[in-house]
C-alpha positions as CSV (number, residue, x, y, z in Angstrom):
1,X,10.1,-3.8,51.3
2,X,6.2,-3.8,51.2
3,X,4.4,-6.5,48.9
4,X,3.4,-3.4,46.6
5,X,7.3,-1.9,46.0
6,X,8.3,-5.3,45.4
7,X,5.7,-5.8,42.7
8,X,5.5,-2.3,41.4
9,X,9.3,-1.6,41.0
10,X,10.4,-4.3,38.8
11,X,6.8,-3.2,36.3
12,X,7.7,0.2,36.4
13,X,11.4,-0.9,35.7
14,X,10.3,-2.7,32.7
15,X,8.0,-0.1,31.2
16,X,10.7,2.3,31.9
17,X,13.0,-0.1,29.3
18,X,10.1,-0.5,26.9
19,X,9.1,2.8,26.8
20,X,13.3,3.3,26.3
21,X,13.6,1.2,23.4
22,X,10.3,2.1,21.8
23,X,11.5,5.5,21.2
24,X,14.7,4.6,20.3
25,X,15.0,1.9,18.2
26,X,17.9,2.1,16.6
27,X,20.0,1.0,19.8
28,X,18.8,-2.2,18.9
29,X,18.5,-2.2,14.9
30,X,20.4,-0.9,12.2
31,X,17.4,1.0,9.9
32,X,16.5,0.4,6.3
33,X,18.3,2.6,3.8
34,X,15.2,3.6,1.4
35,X,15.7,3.6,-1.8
36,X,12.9,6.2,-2.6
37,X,10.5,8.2,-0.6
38,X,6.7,7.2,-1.7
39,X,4.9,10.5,-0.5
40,X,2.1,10.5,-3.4
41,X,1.2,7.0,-4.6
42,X,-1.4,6.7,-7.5
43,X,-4.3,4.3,-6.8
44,X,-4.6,2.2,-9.7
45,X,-2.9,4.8,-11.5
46,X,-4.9,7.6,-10.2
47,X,-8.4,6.2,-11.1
48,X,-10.4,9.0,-9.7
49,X,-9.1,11.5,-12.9
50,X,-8.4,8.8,-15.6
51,X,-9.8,5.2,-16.2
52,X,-8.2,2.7,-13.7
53,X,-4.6,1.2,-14.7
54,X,-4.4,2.7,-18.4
55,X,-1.4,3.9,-19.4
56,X,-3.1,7.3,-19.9
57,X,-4.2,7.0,-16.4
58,X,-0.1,6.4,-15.4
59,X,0.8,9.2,-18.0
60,X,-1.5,11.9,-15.8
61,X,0.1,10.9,-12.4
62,X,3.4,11.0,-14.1
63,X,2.7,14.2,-14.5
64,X,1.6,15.4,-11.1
65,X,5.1,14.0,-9.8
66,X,4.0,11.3,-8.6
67,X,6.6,9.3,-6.6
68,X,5.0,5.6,-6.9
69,X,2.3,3.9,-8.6
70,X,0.0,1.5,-6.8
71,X,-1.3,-1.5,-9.8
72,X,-2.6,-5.0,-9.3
73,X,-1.7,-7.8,-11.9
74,X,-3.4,-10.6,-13.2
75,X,-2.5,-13.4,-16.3
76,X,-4.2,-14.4,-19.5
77,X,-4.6,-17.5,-20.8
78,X,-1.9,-16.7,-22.9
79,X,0.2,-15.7,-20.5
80,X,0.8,-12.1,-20.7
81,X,1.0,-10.6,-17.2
82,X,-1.4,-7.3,-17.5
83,X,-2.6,-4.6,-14.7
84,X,-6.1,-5.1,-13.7
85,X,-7.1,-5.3,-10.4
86,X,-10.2,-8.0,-10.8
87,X,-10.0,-11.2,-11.7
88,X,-12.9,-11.3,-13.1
89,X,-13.8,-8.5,-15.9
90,X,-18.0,-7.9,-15.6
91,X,-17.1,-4.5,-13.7
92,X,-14.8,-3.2,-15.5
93,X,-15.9,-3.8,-19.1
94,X,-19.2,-5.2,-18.8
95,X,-18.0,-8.8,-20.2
96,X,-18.5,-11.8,-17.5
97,X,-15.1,-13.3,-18.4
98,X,-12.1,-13.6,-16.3
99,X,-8.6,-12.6,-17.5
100,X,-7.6,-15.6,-17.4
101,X,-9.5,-17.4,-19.4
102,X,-9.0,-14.8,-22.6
103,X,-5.8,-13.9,-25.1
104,X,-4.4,-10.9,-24.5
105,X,-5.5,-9.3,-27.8
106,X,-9.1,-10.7,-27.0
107,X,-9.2,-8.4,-23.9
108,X,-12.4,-6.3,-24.2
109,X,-12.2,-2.6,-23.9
110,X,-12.9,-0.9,-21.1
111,X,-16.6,1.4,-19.8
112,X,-16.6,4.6,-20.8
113,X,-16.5,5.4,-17.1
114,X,-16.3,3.5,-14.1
115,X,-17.3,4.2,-10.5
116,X,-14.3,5.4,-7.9
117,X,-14.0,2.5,-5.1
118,X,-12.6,5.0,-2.7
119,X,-15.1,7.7,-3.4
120,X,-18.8,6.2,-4.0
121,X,-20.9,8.3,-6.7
122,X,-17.9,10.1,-8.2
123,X,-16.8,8.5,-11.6
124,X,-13.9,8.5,-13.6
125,X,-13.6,8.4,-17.8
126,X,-10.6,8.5,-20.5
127,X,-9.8,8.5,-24.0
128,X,-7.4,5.2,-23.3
129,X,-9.7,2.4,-22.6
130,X,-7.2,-0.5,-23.5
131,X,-5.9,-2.7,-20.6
132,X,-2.3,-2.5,-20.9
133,X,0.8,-5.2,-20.4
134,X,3.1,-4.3,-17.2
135,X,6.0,-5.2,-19.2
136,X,4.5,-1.5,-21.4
137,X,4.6,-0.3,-17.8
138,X,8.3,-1.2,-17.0
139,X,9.4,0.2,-20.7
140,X,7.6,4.1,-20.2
141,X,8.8,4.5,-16.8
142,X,11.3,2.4,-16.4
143,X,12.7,3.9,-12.8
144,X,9.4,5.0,-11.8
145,X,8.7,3.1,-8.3
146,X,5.7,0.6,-8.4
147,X,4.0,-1.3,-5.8
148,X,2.6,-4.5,-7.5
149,X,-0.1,-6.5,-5.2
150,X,-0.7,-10.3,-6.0
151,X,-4.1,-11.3,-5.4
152,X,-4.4,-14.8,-6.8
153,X,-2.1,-17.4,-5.6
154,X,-1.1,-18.5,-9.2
155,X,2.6,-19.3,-9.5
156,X,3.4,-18.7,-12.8
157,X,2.0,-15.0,-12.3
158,X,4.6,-14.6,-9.7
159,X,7.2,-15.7,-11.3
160,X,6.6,-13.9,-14.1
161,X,6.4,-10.1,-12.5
162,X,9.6,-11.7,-10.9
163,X,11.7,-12.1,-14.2
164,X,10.0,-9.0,-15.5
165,X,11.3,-7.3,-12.6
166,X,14.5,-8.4,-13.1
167,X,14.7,-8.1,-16.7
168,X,13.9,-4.4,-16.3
169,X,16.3,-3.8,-13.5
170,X,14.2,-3.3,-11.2
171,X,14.4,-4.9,-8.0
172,X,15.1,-2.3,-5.5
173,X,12.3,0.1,-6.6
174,X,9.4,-2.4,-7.1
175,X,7.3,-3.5,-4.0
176,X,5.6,-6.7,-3.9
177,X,2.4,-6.1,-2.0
178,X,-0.7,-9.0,-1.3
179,X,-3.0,-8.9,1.7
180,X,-2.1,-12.9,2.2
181,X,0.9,-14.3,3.8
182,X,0.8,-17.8,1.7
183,X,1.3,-15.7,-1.4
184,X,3.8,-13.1,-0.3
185,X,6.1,-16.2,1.1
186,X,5.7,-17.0,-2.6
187,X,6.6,-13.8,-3.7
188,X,9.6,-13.3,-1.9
189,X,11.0,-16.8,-2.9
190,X,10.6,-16.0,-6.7
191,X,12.3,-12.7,-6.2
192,X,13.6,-12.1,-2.7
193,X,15.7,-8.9,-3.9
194,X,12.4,-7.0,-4.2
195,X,11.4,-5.1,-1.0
196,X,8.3,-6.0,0.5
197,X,4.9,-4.5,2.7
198,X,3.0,-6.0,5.5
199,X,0.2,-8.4,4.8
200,X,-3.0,-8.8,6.8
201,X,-1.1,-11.5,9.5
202,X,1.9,-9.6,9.9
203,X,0.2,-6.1,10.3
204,X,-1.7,-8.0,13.0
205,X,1.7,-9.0,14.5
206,X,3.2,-5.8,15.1
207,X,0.0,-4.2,16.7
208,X,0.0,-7.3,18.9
209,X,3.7,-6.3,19.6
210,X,3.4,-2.9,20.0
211,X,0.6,-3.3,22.7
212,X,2.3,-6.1,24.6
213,X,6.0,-3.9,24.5
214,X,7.8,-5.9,22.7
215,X,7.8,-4.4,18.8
216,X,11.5,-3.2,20.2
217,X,12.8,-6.5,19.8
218,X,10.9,-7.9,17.0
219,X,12.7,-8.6,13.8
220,X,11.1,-6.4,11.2
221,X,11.8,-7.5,7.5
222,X,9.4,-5.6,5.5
223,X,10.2,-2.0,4.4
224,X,6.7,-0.9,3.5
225,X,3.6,-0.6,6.1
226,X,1.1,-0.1,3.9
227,X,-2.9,0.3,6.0
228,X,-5.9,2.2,5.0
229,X,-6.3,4.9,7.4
230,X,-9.1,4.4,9.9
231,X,-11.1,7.5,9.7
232,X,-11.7,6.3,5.9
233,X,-14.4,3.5,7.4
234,X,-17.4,4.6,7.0
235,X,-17.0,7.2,4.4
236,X,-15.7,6.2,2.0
237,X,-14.4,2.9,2.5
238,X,-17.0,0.4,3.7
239,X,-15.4,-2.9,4.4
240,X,-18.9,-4.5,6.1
241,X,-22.5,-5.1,4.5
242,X,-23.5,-3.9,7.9
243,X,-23.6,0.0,8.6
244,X,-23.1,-1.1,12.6
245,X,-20.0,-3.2,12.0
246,X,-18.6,-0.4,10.3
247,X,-19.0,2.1,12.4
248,X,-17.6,-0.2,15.3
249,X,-14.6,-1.1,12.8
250,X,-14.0,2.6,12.5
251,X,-13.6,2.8,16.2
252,X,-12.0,0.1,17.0
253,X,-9.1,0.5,13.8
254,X,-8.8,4.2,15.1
255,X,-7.7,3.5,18.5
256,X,-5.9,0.7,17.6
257,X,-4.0,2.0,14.4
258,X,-3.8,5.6,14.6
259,X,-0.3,5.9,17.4
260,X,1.6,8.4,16.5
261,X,4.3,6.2,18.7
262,X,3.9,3.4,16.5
263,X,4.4,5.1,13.3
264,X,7.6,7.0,14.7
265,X,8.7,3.5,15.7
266,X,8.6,2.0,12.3
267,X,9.8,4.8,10.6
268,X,13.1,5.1,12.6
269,X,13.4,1.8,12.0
270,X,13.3,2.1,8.2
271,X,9.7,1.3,7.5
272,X,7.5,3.5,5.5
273,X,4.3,4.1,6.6
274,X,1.8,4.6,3.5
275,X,-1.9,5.3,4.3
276,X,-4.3,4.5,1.7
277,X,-6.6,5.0,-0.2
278,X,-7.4,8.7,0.6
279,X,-9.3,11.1,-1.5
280,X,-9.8,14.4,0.8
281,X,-7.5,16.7,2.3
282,X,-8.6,15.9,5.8
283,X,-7.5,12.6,5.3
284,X,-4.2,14.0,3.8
285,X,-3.5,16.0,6.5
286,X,-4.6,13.2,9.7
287,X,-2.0,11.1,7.7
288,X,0.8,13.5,7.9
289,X,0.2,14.8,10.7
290,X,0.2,10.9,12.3
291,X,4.1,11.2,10.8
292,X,3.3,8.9,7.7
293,X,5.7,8.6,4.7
294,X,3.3,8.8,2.2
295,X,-0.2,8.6,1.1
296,X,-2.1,6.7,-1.7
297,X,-4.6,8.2,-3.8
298,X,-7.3,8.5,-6.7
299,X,-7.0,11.8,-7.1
300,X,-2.9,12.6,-7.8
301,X,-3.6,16.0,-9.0
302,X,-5.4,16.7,-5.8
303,X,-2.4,15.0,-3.6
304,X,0.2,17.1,-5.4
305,X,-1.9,20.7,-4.7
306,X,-2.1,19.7,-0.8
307,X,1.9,18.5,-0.8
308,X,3.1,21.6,-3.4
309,X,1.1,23.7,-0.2
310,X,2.4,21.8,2.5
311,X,6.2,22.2,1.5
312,X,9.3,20.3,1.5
313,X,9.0,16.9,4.2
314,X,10.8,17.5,7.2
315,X,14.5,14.8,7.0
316,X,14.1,12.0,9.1
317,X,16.3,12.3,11.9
């Protein structure tokens, strides 16, 4: 045998294997069974057509069938867990205060109108300008899915959406989401019956996987893969003071993220794939069309016309 059959062979052997077991994961791992299917997922509550994470906000997603809502929680001082998604509350009422540090009745209104994150220039206004208890959450739509992100590493927080969770029977339709490992290990210890997504670490993991062959035989816990899509950066998502580092961040996330392989891989795995926070039909349809589960929004109402368009999703096989 020549020195390049006896090198080549065994590489093509094992890319052969990979390549096997990438497409066909379920040979090695029984899949997650999902308790819903999150194809339109409200932003904040669908902040692009109501004010952010009011309950009149919720109400008009609600009511474009919306399959999940996407919400952020923080604590007062007197301990009331309430959605918000800064800590601090100068941008969304105009008062330099944190959450934390006021009662819950002492919350301040919010602006008559605040700016959309995900779509620069284009704002949002309400009658309901109150900021709004998730327990009030849990009690209108009780088996509505929610994916609850913990941004703060504060304990008592997370224990508290815990026993609310629980209280309200809730544990296999709310997600714990936060963008840190050190919190979600948190998380899942004050409520491990809750499903949970990817942070920042472990979304870096599986792409490290997936490149080097070996996401086949990787333990995956999570059930939700929850990423912005890439062709967002740039346009309307600018994650970089500098223009150049976004631009090169656009590139770089796009050839890195965008696999239609790696998607199929997860979701025959039993890992949803939710691309966020998208606000245009192109981006709609480059999410679908990647195979994603679902998509999260500002603009439900906008979601709902592409889907209602688009027809029924495909089964998964």
């Amino acid at each position: 045998m020549s020195p390049l059959l006896y090198y080549a062979l065994p590489a093509l052997g094992s890319y052969v294997m990979l390549s096997f077991f990438l497409r066909r994961p379920r040979l090695l791992h029984t899949p997650w069974v999902p308790a819903f299917r999150p194809r339109l997922g409200a932003h904040r509550g669908g902040s692009g057509e109501r004010l952010e994470n009011t309950m009149e906000a919720m109400e008009n997603s609600m009511a474009q069938r919306a399959d999940f809502l996407e919400l952020d929680c923080q604590l007062t001082r007197d301990g009331v867990v309430v959605v918000s998604h800064d800590k601090n509350l100068s941008r969304q009422t105009g008062v330099n205060r944190d959450v934390g540090s006021l009662n819950f009745e002492d919350l301040p209104l919010l602006k008559e109108e605040l700016e959309v994150y995900f779509s620069p220039g284009h704002f949002a206004r309400g009658a309901d300008r109150h900021m709004m208890r998730l327990e009030d959450l849990f009690r209108r739509f009780p088996r509505t899915p929610m994916s609850v992100e913990v941004k703060e590493r504060n304990e008592e927080l997370i224990h508290k959406i815990a026993c609310l969770v629980r209280h309200y029977d809730r544990n296999e339709i709310t997600i714990w989401a936060s963008e840190k490992s050190s919190i979600m290990k948190k998380c899942k210890a004050a409520n491990p019956e809750m499903p949970t997504s990817f942070t920042l670490s472990r979304g870096f993991w599986v792409l490290l996987f997936y490149y080097l062959g070996l996401l086949p035989f990787i333990s995956i816990p999570e059930k939700f893969f929850m990423c912005f899509l890439p062709t967002i950066i740039n346009r309307t998502y600018f994650p970089f003071s500098h223009p150049g580092l976004n631009q090169l961040a656009a590139v770089v996330a796009k050839w890195l993220i965008m696999r239609k392989s790696l998607i199929q891989h997860l979701q025959q795995r039993g890992v949803q794939v939710v691309f966020w926070c998208l606000n245009e039909e192109s981006d709609f349809e480059a999410a679908f069309n990647l195979g994603a589960t679902g998509v999260i929004t500002d603009y439900p109402t906008a979601l709902r016309c592409y889907l209602d368009s688009r027809g029924p999703p495909a089964l998964a096989s």
